[in-house]
KOLLOSE-789754 format. One record per residue (C-alpha): residue in three letters; chain; x, y, z. Coordinates in pm, whole numbers, plus 50000, padded with zeros to 5 digits. Example, Ala and Ser with C-alpha at 12.3 -4.5 7.8 and 13.67 -1.06 7.14 Angstrom:
<nodes>
NODE;residu;chaine;x;y;z
NODE;Ala;A;51230;49550;50780
NODE;Ser;A;51367;49894;50714
</nodes>
This chain:
<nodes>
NODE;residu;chaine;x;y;z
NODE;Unk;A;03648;77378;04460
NODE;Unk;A;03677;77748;04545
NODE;Unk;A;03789;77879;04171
NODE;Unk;A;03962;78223;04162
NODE;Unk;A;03873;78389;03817
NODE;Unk;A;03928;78738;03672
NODE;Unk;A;03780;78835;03317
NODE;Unk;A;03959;79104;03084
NODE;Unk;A;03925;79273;02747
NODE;Unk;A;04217;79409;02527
NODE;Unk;A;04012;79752;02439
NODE;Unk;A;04213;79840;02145
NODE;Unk;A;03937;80018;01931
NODE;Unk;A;03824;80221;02177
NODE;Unk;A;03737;80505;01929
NODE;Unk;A;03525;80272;01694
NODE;Unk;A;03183;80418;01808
NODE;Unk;A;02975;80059;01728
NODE;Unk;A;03266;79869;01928
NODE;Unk;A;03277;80055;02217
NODE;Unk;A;02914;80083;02244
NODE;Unk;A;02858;79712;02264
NODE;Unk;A;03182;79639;02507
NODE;Unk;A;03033;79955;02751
NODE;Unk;A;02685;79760;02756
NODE;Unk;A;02846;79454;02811
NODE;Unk;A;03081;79602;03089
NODE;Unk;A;02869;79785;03256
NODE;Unk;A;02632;79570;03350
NODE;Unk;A;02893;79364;03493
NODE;Unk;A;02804;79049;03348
NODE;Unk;A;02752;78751;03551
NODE;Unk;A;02930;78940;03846
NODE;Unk;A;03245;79026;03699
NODE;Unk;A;03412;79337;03660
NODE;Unk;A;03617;79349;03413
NODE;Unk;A;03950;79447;03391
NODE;Unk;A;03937;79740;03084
NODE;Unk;A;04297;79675;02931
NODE;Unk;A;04293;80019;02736
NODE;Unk;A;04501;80078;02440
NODE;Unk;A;04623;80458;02424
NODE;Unk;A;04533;80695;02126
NODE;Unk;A;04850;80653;01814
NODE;Unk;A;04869;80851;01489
NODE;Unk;A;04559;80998;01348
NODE;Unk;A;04369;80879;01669
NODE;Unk;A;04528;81187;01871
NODE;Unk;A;04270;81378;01697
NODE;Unk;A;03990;81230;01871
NODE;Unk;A;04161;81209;02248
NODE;Unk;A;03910;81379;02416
NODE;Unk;A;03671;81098;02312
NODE;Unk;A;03953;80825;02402
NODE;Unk;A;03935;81040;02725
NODE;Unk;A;03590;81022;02772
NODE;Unk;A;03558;80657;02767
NODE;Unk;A;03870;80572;02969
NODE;Unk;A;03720;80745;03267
NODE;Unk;A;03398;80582;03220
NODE;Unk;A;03563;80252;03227
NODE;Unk;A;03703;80348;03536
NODE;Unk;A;03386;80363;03688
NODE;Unk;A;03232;80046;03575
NODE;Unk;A;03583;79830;03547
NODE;Unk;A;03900;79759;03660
NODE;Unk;A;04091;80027;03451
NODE;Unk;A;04394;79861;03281
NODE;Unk;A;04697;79977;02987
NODE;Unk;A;04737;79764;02691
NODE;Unk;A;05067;79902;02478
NODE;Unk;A;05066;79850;02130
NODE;Unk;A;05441;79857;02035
NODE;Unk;A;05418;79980;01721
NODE;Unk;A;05092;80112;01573
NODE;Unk;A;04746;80107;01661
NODE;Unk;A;04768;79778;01447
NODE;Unk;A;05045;79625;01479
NODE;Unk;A;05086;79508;01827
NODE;Unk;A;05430;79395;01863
NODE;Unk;A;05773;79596;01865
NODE;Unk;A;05915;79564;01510
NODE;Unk;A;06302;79676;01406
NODE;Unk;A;06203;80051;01354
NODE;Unk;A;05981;80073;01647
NODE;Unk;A;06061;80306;01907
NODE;Unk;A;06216;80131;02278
NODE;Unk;A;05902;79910;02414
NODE;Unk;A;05974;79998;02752
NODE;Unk;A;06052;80366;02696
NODE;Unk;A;05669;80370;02501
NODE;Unk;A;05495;80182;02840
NODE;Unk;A;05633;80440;03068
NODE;Unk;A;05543;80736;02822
NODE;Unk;A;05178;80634;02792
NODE;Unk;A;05215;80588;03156
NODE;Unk;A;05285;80931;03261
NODE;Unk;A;05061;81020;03014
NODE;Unk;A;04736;80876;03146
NODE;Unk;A;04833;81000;03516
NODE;Unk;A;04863;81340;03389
NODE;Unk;A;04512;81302;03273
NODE;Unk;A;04422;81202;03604
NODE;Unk;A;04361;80800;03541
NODE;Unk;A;04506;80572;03710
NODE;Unk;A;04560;80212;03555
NODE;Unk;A;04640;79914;03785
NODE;Unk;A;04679;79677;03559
NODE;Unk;A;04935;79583;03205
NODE;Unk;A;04951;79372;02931
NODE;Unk;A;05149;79410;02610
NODE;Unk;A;04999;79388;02254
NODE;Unk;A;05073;79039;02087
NODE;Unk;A;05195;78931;02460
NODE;Unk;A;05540;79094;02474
NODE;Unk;A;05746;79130;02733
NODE;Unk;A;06096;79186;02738
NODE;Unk;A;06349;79228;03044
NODE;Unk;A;06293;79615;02995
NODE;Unk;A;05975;79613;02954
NODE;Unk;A;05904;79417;03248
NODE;Unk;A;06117;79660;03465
NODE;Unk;A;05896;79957;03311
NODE;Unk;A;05550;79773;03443
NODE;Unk;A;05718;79685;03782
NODE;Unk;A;05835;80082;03863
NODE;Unk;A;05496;80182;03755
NODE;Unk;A;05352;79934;03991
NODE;Unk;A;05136;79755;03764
NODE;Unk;A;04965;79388;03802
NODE;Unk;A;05095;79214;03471
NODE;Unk;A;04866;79001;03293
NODE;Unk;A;05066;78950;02979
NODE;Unk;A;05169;78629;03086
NODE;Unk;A;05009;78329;02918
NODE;Unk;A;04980;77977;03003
NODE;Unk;A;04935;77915;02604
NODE;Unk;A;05189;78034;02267
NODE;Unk;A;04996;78166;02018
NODE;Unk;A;05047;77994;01653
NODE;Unk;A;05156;78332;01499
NODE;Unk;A;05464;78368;01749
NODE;Unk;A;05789;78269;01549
NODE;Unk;A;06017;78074;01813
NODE;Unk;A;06209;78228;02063
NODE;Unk;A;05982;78559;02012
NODE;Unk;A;06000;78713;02361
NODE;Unk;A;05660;78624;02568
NODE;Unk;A;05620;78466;02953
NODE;Unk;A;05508;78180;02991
NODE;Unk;A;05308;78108;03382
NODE;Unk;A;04958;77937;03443
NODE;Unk;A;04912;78050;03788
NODE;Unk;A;04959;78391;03998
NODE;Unk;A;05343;78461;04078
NODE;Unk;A;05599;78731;04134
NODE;Unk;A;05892;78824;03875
NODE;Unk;A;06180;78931;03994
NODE;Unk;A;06444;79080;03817
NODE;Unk;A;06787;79163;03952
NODE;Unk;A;06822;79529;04064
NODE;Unk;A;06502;79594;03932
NODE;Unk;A;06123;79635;04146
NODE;Unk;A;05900;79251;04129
NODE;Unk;A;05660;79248;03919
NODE;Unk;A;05304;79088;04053
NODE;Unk;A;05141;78853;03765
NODE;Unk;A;04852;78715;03719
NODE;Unk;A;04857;78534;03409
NODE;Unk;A;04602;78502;03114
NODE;Unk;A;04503;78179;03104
NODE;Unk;A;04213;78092;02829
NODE;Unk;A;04026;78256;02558
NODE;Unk;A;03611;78174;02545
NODE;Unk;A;03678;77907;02319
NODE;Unk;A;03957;77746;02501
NODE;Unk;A;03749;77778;02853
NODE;Unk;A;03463;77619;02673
NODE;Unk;A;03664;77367;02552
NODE;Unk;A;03850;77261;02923
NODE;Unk;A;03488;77271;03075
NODE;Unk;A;03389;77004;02850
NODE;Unk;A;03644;76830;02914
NODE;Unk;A;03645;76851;03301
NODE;Unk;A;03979;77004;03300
NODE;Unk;A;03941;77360;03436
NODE;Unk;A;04167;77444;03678
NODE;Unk;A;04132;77634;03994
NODE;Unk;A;04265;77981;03907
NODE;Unk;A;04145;78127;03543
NODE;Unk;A;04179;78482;03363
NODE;Unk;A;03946;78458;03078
NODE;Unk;A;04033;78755;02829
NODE;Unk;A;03840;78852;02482
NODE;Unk;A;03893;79172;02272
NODE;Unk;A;03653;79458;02228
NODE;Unk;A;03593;79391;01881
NODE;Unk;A;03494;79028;01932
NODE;Unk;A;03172;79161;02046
NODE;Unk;A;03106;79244;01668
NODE;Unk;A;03101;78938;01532
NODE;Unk;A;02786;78695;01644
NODE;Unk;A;03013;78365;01689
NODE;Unk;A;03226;78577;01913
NODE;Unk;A;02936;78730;02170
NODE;Unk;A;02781;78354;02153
NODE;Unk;A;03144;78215;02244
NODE;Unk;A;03200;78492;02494
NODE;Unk;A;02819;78448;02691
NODE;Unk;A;02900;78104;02764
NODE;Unk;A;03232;78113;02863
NODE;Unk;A;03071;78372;03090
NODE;Unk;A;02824;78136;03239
NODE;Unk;A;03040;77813;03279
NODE;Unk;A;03273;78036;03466
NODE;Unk;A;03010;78229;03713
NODE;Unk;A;02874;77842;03771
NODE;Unk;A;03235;77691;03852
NODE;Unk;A;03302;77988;04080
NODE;Unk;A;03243;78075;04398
NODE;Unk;A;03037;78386;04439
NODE;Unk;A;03345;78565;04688
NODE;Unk;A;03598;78456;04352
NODE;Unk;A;03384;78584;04075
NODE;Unk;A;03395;78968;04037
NODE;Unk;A;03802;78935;04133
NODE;Unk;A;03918;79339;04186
NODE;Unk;A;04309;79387;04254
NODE;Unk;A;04264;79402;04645
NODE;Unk;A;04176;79081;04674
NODE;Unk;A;04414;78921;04450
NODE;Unk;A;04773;78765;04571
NODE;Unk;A;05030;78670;04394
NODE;Unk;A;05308;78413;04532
NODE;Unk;A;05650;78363;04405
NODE;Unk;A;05761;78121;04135
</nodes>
C-alpha cells in the first residue's frame, strides 16, 4: 500500500531555550525522512520581549521544516477562544500580516485546542493556508458541541461567498499510531502530530521515535518526507 504521511509539531514554547533545543535537533535532522511541518505559535504578553529570539528560530525552522502558524486564541496558555478573548479570526489574520512583514512565510494552520469556527476558517482560506486543524478524533477535554472539524482524509471546505479552504487533517498522536499499527488498522493517509514540549519528557521522545519508525516502514519512500507541493486535497 502506497501510504501518504505528513508529521507536525504544535511549537508553542518556542522561547523555552531546553525545548527548542531538543525539537531543532530533532527537526533538523529530519528524522526518518520527514520534514516536519513547524506549526509555530506567535510571541503573546511578556514573550514580546524576547521576539527577536522567537524571530530567530522561526526562520531557522524555515530552513529545516515546513514553516507553519499555530494561533493560540487566548494566551500563550490557554489555547482556545474564551468569552473575553479578542475575535479568533481577527487574531489569525493579525499574526498573519505580522509574520509576512517579518518576511516569513507560513503555508500551513492549525488552531490551539483544534478550533475552528466559520470565521476563522474564512481567515485561513484568504490567507491561503493548508489547514490541519481538522481531526479525525474529539479530544476528552472538548465539552459537546465545542466548535472543532471533524475529517480523516484530505478534502476541500467550502464556505459560501468565502475562498476553499485545502485540509489535510490530523489524524493520530504517537500513541494512537502505535496503537492502530498493532492492531493492523493504519490507514492509507496519516498526519502524525506531537508538541515541542513532549520532547522533554522521556515517555514522550520513546513514544514519539517509534511512531517515527512504524511510519517510515509503512511508507513509501516518495510519501514519507510529504512537503505542500506534493500534497492534494479532494473535495468532501
Amino acid at each position: 500500500m502506497t501510504r501518504t504521511a505528513l508529521v507536525s509539531c504544535h511549537v508553542e514554547a518556542p522561547l523555552d531555550d531546553e525545548v527548542w533545543r531538543r525539537y531543532s535537533e530533532l527537526a533538523s535532522q529530519r528524522p526518518r525522512g520527514f520534514r516536519l511541518i513547524s506549526l509555530m505559535r506567535p510571541p503573546d504578553g511578556d514573550e514580546w520581549e524576547r521576539v527577536d529570539v522567537w524571530l530567530e528560530r522561526a526562520r531557522a525552522a524555515a530552513l529545516w521544516s515546513e514553516l507553519g502558524h499555530h494561533t493560540h486564541f487566548h494566551s500563550a496558555t490557554v489555547a482556545r477562544p474564551t468569552a473575553d478573548s479578542p475575535r479568533p479570526a481577527q487574531r489569525v489574520a493579525d499574526e498573519a500580516a505580522w509574520m509576512r512583514s517579518e518576511g516569513l512565510e507560513p503555508r500551513w494552520f492549525c488552531g490551539g485546542g483544534w478550533y475552528i469556527d466559520r470565521a476563522v476558517a474564512t481567515a485561513v482560506g484568504a490567507l491561503g493556508y493548508v489547514d490541519v486543524t481538522a481531526t479525525r478524533f474529539r479530544h476528552d477535554y472538548l465539552e459537546t458541541g465545542a466548535p472543532r472539524a471533524s475529517l480523516d482524509a484530505p478534502g476541500e471546505l467550502s464556505l459560501l461567498g468565502a475562498p476553499p479552504v485545502s485540509e489535510m487533517p490530523t489524524t493520530h498522536s504517537p500513541r494512537m499510531l502505535l496503537r492502530d499499527a498493532a492492531r493492523l488498522r493504519l490507514p492509507p493517509y496519516i498526519h502524525l502530530y506531537f508538541h515541542d514540549t513532549d520532547l522533554m519528557r522521556a515517555r514522550g521522545r520513546l513514544a514519539l521515535g517509534a511512531a517515527l519508525r512504524v511510519l517510515a516502514r509503512t511508507s513509501s519512500p516518495r510519501a514519507r518526507p510529504l512537503v505542500l507541493e506534493s500534497s492534494s486535497a479532494g473535495s468532501s
